[in-house]
N, CA, C and O atoms as a DFTB+ gen file, in Angstrom:
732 C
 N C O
     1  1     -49.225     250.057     113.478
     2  2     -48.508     250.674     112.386
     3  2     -49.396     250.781     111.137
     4  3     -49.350     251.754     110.385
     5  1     -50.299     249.606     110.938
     6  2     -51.160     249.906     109.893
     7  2     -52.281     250.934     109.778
     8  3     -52.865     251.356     108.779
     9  1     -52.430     251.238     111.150
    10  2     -53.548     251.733     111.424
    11  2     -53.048     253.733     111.379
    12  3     -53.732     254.756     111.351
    13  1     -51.374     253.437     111.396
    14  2     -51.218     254.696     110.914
    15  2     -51.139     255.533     109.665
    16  3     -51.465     256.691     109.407
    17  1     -50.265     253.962     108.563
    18  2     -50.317     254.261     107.604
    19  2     -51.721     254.523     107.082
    20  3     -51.574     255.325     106.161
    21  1     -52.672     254.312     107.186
    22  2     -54.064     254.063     106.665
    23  2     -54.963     256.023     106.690
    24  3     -55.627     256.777     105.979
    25  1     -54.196     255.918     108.309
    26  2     -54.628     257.533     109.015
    27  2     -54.058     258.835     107.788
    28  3     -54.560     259.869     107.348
    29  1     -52.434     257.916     107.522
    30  2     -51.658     258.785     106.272
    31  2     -52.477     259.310     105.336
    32  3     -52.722     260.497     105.119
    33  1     -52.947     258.188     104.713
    34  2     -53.488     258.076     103.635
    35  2     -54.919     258.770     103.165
    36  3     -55.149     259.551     102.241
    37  1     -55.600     258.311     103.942
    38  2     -56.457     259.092     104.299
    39  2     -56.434     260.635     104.801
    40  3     -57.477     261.071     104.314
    41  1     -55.986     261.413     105.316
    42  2     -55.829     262.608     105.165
    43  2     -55.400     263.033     104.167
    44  3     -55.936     264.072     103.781
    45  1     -54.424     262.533     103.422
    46  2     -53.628     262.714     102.050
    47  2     -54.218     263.005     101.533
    48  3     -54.068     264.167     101.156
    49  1     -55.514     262.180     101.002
    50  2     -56.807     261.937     100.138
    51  2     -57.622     263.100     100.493
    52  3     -58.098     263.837      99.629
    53  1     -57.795     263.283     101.788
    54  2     -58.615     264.523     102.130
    55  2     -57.845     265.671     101.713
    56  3     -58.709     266.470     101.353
    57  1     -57.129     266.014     101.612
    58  2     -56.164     267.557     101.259
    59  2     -56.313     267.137      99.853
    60  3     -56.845     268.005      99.161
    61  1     -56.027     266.163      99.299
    62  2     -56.152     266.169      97.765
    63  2     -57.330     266.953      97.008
    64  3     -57.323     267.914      96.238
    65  1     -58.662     265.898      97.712
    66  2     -59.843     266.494      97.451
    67  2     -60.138     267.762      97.395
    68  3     -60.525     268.217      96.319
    69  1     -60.019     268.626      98.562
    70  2     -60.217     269.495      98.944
    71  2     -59.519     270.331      97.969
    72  3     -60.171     271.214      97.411
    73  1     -57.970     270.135      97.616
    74  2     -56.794     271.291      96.844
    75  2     -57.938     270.993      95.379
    76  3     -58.545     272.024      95.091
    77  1     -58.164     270.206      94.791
    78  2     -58.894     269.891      94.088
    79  2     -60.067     270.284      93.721
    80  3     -60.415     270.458      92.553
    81  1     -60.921     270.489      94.967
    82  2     -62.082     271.295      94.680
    83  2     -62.765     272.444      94.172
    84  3     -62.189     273.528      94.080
    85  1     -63.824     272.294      93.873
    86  2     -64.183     273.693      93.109
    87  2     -64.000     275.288      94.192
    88  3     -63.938     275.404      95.416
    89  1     -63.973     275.950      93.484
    90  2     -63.900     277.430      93.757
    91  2     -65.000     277.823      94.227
    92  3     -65.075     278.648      95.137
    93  1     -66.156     277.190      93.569
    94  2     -67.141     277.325      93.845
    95  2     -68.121     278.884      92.743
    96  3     -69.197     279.455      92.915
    97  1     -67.286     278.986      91.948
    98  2     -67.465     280.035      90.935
    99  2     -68.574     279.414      89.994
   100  3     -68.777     278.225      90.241
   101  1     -69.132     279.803      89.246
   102  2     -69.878     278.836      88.213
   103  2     -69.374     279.086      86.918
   104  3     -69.576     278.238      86.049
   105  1     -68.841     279.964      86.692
   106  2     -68.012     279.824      85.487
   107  2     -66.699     279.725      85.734
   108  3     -66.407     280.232      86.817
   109  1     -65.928     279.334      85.232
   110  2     -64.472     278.842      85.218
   111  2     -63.682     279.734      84.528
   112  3     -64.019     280.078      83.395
   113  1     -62.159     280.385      85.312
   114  2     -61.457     281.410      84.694
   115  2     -61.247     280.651      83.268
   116  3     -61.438     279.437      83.203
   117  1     -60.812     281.472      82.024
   118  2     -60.334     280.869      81.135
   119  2     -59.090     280.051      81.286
   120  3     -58.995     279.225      80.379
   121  1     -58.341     280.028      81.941
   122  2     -56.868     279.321      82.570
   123  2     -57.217     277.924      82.996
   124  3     -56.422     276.999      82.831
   125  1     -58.661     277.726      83.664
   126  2     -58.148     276.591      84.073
   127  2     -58.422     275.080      83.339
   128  3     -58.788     274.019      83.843
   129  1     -57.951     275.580      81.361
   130  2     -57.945     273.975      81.289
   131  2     -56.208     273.897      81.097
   132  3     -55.641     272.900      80.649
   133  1     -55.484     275.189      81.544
   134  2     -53.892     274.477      81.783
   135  2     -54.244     273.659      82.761
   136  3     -55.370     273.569      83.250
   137  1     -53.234     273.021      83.073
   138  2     -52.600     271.496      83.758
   139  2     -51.359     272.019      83.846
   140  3     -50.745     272.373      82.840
   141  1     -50.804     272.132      85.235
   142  2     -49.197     271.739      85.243
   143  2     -48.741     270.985      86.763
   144  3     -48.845     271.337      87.938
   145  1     -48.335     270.094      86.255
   146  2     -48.006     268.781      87.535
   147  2     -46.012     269.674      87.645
   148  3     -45.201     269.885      86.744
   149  1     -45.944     269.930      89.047
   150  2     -44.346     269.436      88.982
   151  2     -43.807     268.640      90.339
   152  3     -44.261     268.367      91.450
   153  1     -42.823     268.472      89.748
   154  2     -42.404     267.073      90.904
   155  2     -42.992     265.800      90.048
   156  3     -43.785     265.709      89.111
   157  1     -42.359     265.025      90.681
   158  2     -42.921     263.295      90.809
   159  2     -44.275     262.879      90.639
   160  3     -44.843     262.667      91.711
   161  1     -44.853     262.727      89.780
   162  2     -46.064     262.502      89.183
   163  2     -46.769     261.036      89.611
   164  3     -47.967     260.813      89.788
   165  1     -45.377     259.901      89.744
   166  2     -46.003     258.438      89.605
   167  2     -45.048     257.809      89.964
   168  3     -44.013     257.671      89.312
   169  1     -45.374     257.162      91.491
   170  2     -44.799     256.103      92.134
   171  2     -45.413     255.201      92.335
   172  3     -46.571     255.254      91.922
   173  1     -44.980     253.968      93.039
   174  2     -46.112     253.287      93.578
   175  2     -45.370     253.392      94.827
   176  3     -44.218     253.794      94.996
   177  1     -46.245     252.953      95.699
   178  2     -46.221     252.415      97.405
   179  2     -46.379     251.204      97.609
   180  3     -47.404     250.594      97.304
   181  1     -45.225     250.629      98.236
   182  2     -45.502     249.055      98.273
   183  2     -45.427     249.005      99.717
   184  3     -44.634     249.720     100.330
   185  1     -46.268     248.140     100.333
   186  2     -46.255     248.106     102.221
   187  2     -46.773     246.588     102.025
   188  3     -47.593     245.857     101.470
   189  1     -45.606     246.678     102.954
   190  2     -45.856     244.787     103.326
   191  2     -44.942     244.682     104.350
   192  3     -43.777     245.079     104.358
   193  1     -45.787     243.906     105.534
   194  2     -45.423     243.659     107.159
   195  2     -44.884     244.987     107.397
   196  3     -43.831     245.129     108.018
   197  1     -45.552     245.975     106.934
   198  2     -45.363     247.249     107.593
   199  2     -44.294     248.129     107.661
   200  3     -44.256     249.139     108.363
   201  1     -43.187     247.616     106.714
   202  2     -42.560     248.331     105.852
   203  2     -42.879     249.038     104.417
   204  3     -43.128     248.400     103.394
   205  1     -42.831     250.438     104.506
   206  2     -43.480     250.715     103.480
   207  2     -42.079     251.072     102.359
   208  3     -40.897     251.244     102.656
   209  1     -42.571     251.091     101.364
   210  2     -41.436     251.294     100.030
   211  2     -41.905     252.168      99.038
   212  3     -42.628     251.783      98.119
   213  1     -41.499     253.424      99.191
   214  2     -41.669     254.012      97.533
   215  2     -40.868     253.299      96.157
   216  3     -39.925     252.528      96.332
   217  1     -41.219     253.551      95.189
   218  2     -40.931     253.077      94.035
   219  2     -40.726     254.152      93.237
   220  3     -41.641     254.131      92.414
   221  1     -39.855     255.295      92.987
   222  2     -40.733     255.991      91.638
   223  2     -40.722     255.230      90.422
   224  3     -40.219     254.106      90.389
   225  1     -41.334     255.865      89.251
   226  2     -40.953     256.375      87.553
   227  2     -39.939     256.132      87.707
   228  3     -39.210     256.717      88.509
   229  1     -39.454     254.769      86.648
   230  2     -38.173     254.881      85.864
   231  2     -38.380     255.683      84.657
   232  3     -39.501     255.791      84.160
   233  1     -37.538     256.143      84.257
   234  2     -37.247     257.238      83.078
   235  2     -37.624     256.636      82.036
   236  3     -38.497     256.937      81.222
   237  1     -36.519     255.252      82.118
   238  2     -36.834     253.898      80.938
   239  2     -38.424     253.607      80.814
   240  3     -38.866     253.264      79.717
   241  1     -38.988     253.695      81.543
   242  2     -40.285     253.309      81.467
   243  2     -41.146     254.544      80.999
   244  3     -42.246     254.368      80.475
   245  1     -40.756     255.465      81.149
   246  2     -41.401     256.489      80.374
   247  2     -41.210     257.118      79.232
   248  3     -42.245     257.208      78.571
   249  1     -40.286     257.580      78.761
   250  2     -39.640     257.967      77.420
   251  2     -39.285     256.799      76.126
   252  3     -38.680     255.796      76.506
   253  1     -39.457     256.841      75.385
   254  2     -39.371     255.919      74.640
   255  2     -37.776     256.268      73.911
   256  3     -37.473     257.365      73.442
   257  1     -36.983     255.201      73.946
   258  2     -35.605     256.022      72.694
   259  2     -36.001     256.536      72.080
   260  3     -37.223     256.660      72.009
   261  1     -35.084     257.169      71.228
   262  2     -34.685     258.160      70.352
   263  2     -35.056     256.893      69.146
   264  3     -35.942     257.321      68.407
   265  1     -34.701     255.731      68.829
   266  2     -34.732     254.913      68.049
   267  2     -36.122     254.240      67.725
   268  3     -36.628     254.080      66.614
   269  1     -36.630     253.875      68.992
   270  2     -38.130     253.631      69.436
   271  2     -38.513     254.084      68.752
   272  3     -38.797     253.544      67.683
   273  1     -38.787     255.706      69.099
   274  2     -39.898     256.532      68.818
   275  2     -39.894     257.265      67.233
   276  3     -40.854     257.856      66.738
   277  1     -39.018     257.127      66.817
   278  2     -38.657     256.996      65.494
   279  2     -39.530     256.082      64.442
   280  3     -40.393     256.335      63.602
   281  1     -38.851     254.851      64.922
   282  2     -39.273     253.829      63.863
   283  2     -41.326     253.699      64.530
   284  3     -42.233     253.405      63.750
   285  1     -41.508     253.939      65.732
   286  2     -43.010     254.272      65.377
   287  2     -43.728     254.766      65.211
   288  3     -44.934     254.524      65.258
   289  1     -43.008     255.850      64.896
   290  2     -43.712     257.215      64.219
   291  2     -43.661     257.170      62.577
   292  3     -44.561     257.587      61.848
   293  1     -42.236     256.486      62.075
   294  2     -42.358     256.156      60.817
   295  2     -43.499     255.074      60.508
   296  3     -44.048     255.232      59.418
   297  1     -43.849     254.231      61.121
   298  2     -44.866     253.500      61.249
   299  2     -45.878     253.592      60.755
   300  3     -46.504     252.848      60.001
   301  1     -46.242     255.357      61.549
   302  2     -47.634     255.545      61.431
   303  2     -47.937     256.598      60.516
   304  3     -49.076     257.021      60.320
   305  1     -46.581     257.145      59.784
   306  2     -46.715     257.750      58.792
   307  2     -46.154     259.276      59.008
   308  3     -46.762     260.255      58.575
   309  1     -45.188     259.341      59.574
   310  2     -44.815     260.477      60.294
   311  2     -43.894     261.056      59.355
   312  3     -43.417     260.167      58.650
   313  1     -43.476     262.152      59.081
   314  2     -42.523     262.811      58.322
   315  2     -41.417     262.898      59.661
   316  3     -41.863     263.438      60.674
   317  1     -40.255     262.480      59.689
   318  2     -39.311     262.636      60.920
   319  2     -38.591     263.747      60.255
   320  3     -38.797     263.768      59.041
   321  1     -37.458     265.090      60.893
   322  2     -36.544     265.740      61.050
   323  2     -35.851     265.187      61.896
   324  3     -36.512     264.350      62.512
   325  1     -34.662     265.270      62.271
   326  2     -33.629     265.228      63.074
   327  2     -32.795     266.993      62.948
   328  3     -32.621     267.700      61.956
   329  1     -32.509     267.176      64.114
   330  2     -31.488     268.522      64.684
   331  2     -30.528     267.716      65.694
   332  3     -30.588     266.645      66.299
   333  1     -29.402     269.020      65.539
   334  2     -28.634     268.326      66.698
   335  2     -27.887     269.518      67.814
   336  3     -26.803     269.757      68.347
   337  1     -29.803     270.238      67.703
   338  2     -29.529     271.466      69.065
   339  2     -31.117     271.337      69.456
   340  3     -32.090     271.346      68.701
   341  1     -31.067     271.229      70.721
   342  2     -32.232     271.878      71.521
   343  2     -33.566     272.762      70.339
   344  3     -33.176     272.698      69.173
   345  1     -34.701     273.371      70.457
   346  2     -35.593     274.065      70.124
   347  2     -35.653     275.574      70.809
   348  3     -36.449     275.950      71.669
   349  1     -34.421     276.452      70.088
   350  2     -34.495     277.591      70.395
   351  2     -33.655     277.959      71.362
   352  3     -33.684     279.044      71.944
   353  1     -32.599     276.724      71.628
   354  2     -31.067     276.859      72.302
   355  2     -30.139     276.850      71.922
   356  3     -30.267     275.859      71.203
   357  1     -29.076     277.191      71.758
   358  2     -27.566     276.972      71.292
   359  2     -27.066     275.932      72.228
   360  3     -26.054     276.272      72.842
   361  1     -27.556     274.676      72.502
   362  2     -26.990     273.322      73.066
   363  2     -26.969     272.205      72.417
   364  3     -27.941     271.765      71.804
   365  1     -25.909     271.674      72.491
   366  2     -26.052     270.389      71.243
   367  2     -27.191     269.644      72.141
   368  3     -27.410     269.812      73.341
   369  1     -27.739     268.927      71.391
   370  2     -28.791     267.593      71.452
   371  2     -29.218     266.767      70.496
   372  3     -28.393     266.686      69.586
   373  1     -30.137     266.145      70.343
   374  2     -30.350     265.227      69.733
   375  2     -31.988     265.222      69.342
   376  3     -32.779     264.290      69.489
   377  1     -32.216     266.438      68.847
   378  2     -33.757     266.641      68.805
   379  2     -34.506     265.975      67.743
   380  3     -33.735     265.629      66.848
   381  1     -35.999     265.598      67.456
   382  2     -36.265     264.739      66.703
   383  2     -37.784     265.624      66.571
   384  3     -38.338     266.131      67.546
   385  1     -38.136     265.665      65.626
   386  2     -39.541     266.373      65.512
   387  2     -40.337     265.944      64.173
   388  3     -40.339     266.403      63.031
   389  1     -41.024     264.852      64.806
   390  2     -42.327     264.274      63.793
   391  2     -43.515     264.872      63.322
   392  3     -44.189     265.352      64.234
   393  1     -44.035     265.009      62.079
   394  2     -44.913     265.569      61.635
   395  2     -45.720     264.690      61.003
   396  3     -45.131     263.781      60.417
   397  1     -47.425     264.704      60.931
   398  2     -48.693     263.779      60.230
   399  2     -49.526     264.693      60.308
   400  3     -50.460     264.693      61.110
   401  1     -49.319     265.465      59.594
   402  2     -50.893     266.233      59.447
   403  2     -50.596     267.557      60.320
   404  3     -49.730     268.431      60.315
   405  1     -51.839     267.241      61.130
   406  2     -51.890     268.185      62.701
   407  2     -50.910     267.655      63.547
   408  3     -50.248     268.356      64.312
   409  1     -50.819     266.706      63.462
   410  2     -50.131     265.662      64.738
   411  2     -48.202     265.960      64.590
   412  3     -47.262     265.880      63.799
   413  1     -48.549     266.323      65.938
   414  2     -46.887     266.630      66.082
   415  2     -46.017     265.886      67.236
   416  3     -46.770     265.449      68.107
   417  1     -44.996     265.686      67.426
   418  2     -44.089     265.415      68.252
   419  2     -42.663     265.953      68.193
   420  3     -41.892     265.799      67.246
   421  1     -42.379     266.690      69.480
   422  2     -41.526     267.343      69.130
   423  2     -40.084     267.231      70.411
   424  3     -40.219     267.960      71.394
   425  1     -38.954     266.452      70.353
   426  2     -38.547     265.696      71.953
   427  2     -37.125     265.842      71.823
   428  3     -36.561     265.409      70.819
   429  1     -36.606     266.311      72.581
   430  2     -35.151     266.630      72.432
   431  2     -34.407     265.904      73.740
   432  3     -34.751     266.127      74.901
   433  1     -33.129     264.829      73.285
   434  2     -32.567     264.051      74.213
   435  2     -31.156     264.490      74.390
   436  3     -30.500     265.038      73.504
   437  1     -30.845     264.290      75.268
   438  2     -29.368     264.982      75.428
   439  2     -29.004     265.870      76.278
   440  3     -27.891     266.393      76.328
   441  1     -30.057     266.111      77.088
   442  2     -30.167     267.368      78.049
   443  2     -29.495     266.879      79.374
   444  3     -29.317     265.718      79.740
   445  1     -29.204     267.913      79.931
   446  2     -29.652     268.162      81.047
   447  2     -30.982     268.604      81.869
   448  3     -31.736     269.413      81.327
   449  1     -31.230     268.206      82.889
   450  2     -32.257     268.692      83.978
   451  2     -32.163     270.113      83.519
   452  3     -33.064     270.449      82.750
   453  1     -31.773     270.511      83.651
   454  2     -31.407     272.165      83.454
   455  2     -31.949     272.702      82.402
   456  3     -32.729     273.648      82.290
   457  1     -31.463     272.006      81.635
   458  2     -31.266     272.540      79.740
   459  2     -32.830     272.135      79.655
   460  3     -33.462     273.047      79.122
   461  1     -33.514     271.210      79.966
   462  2     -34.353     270.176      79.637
   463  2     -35.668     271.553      80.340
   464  3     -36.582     271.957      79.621
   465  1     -35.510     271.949      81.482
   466  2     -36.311     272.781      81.636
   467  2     -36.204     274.524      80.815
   468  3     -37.190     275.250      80.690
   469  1     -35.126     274.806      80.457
   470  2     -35.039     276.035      79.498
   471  2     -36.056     275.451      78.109
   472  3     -37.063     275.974      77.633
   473  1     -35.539     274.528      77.819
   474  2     -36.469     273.206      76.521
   475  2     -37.860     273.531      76.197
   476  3     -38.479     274.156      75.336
   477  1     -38.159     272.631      77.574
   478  2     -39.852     273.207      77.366
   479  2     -40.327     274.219      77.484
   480  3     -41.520     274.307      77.192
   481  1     -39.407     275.755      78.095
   482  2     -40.345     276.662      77.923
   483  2     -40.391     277.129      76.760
   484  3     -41.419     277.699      76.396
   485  1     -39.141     276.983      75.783
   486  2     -39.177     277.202      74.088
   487  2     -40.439     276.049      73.527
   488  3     -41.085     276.315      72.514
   489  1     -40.571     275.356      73.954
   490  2     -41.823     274.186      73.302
   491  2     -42.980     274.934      73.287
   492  3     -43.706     275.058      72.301
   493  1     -43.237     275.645      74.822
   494  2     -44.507     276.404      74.959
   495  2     -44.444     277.353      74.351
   496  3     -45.570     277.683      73.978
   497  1     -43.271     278.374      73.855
   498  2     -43.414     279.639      73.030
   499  2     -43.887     279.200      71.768
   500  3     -44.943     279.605      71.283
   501  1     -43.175     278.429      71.257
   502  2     -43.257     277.569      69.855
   503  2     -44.503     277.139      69.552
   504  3     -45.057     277.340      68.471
   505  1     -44.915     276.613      70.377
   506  2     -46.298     275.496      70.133
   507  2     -47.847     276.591      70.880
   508  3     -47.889     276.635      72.110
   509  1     -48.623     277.129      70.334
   510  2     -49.367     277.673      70.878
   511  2     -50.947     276.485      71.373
   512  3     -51.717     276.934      72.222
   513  1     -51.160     275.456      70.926
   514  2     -52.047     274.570      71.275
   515  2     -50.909     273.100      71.301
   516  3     -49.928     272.979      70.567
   517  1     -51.405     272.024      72.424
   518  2     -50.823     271.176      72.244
   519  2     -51.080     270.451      73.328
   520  3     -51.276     271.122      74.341
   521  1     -51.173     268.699      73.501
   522  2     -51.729     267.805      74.261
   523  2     -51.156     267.866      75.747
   524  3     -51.785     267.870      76.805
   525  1     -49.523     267.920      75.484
   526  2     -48.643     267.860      76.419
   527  2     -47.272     268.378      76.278
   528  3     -46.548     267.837      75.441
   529  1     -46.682     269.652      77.200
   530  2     -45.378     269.753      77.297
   531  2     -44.920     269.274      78.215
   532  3     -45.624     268.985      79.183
   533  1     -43.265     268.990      78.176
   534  2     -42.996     268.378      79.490
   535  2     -41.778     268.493      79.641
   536  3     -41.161     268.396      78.580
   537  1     -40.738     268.779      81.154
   538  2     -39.469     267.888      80.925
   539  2     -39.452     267.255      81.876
   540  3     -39.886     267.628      82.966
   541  1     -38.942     266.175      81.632
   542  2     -39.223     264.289      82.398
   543  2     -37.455     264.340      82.082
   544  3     -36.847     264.237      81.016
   545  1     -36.910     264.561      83.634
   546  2     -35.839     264.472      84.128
   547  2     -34.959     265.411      82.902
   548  3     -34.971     266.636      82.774
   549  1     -34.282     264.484      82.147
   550  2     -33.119     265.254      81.153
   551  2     -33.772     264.983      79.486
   552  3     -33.052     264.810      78.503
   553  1     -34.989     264.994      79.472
   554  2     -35.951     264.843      77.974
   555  2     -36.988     265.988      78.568
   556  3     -37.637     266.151      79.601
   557  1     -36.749     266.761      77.185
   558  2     -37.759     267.755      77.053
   559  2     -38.639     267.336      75.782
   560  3     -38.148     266.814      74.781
   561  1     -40.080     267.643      75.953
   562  2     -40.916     267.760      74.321
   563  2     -42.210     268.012      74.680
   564  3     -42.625     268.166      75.829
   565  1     -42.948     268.056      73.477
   566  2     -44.416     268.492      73.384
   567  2     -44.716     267.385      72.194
   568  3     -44.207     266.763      71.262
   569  1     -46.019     267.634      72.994
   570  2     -47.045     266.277      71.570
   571  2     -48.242     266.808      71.501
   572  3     -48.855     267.103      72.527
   573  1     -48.815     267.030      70.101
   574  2     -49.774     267.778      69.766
   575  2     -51.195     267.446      70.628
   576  3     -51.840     268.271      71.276
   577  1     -51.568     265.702      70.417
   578  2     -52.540     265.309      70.998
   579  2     -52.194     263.983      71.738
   580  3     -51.045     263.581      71.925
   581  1     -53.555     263.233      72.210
   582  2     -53.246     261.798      72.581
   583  2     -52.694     260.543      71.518
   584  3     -52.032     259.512      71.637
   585  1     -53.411     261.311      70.375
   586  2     -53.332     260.004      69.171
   587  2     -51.730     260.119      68.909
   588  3     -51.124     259.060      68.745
   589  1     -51.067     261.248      68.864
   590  2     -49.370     261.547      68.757
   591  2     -48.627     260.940      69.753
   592  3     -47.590     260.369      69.416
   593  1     -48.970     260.954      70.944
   594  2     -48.626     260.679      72.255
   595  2     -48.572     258.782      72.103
   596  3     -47.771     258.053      72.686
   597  1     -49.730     258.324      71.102
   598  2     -49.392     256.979      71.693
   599  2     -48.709     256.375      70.613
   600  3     -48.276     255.224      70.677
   601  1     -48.571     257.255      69.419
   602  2     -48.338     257.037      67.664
   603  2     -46.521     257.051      68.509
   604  3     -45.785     256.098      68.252
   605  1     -46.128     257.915      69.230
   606  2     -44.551     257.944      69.612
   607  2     -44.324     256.419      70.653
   608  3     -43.166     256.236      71.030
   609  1     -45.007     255.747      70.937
   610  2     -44.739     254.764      71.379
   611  2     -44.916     255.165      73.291
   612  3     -44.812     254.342      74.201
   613  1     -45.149     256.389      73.401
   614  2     -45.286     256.799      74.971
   615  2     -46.917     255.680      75.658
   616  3     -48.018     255.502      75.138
   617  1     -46.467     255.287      76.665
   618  2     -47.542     254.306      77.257
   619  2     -47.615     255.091      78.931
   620  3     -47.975     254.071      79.519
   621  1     -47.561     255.741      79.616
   622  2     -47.952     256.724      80.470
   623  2     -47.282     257.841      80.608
   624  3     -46.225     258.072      80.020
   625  1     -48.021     258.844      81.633
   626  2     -48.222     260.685      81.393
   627  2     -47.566     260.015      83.045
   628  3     -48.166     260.596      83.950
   629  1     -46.947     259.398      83.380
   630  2     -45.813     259.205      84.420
   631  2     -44.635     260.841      84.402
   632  3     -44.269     261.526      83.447
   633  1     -44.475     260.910      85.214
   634  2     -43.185     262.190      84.993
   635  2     -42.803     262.670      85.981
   636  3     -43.474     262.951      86.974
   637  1     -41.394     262.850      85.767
   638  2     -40.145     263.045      87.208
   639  2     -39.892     263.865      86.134
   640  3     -39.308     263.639      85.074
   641  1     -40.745     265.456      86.836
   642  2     -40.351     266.635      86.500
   643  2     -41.346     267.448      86.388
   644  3     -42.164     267.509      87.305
   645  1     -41.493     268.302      85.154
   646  2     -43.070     269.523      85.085
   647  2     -43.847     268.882      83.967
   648  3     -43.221     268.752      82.915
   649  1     -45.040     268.474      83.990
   650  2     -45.710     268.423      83.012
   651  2     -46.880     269.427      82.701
   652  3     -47.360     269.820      83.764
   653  1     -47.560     270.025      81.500
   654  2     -47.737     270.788      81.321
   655  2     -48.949     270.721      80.043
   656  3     -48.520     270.632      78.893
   657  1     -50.381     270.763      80.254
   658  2     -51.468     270.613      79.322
   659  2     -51.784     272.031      78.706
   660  3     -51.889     273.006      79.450
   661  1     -51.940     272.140      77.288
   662  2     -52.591     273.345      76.914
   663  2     -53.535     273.134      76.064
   664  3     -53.491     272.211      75.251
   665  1     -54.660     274.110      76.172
   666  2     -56.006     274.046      74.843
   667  2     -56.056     275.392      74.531
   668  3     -55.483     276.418      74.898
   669  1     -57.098     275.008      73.572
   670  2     -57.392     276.506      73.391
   671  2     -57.738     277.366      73.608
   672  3     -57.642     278.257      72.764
   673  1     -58.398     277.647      74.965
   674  2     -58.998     278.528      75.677
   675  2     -57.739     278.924      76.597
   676  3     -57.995     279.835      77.384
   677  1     -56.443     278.423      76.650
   678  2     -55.702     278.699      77.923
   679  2     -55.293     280.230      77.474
   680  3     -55.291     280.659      76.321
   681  1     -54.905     281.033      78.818
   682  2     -54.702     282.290      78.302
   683  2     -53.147     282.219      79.357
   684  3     -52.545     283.287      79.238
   685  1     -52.505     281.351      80.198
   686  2     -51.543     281.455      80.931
   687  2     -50.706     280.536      80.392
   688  3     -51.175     279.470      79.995
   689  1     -49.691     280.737      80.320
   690  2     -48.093     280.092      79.721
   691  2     -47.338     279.181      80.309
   692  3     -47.564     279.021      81.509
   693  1     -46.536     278.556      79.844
   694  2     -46.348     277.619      81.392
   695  2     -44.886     278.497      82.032
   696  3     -44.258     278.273      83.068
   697  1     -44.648     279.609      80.911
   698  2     -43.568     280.505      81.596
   699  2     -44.251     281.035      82.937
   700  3     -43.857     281.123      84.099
   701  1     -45.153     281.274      82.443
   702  2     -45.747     282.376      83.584
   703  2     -46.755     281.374      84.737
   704  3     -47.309     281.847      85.730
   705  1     -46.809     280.060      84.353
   706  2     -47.017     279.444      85.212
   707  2     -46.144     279.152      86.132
   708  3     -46.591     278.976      87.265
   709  1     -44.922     279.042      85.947
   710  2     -43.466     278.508      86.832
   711  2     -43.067     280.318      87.457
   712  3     -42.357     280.696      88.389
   713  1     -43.785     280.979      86.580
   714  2     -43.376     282.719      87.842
   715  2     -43.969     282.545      89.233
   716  3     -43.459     282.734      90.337
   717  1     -45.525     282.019      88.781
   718  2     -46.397     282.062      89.934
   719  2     -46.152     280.748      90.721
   720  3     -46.535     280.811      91.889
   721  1     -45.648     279.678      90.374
   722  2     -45.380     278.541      91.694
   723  2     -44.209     278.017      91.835
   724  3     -43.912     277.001      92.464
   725  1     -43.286     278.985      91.018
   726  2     -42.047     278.694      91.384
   727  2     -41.279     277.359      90.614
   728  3     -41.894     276.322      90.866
   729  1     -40.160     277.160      89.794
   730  2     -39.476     276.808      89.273
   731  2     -38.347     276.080      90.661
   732  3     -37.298     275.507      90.367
């Protein structure tokens, strides 16, 4: 049995690599410093006497409250807003959008799965550069960079749902990313 799981794994790793690999182009389309993960980002695998166990992402472990992320953003010097609709929806929520400078955070709680993905594609219209969009189950938001990302109290890029990198060279949307692999 171990010797299958192992066989698993190993091929896994091989298709990874491979999906992974270069094109073999030497210059790189402008697109590819998007990033978009969807699905389940971060589990662990626990195997012992040959029972194996997924684990995913708790939510709790990824999102920080509404209260959390507040008081450590005031912390670090953040100008907070509060709304109590979505970013560019007519849905009540509980949106919160921190400002320092450049540094933004922008996270709306209250969603639905649903709502939460309409969410971020208003984040991506809205936000034309930015570290990370995302919706992680029923929380949608965007964070300008890493230093915002850890200033909100977030401690991993874990996510049960789409996550979504943009720079400045990207020329594809994450609208038009979810045309081409499907929503």
């Amino acid at each position: 049995m171990k010797k299958l799981h192992k066989l698993i794994i190993l091929i896994m790793s091989l298709l990874f690599v491979a999906a992974c690999g270069s094109s073999g182009q030497a210059t790189p389309k402008p697109h590819r410093c998007n990033t978009v993960n969807m699905g389940m980002s971060h589990f662990t695998i626990n195997i012992n006497n040959g029972v194996t166990q997924y684990i995913p992402a708790s939510i709790d472990d990824i999102i920080p409250t509404k209260e959390a992320l507040i008081a450590s953003l005031q912390e670090k010097g953040y100008e907070i807003e509060e709304f109590d609709a979505a970013l560019g929806l007519d849905i009540p929520a509980q949106r919160v959008l921190a400002r320092n400078g450049e540094l933004f955070v922008d996270i709306t709680y209250g969603l639905t799965v649903e709502q939460a993905k309409q969410a971020v594609l208003h984040y991506d219209d809205a936000y034309p550069l930015y570290y990370l969009a995302a919706q992680n189950e029923a929380y949608a938001y965007v964070i300008s960079d890493r230093q915002a990302f850890d200033d909100a109290g977030f401690t991993s890029l874990a996510n049960i749902g789409i996550q979504y990198g943009r720079c400045e060279n990207c020329t594809t949307s994450l609208r038009e990313l979810w045309e081409m692999f499907g929503d």
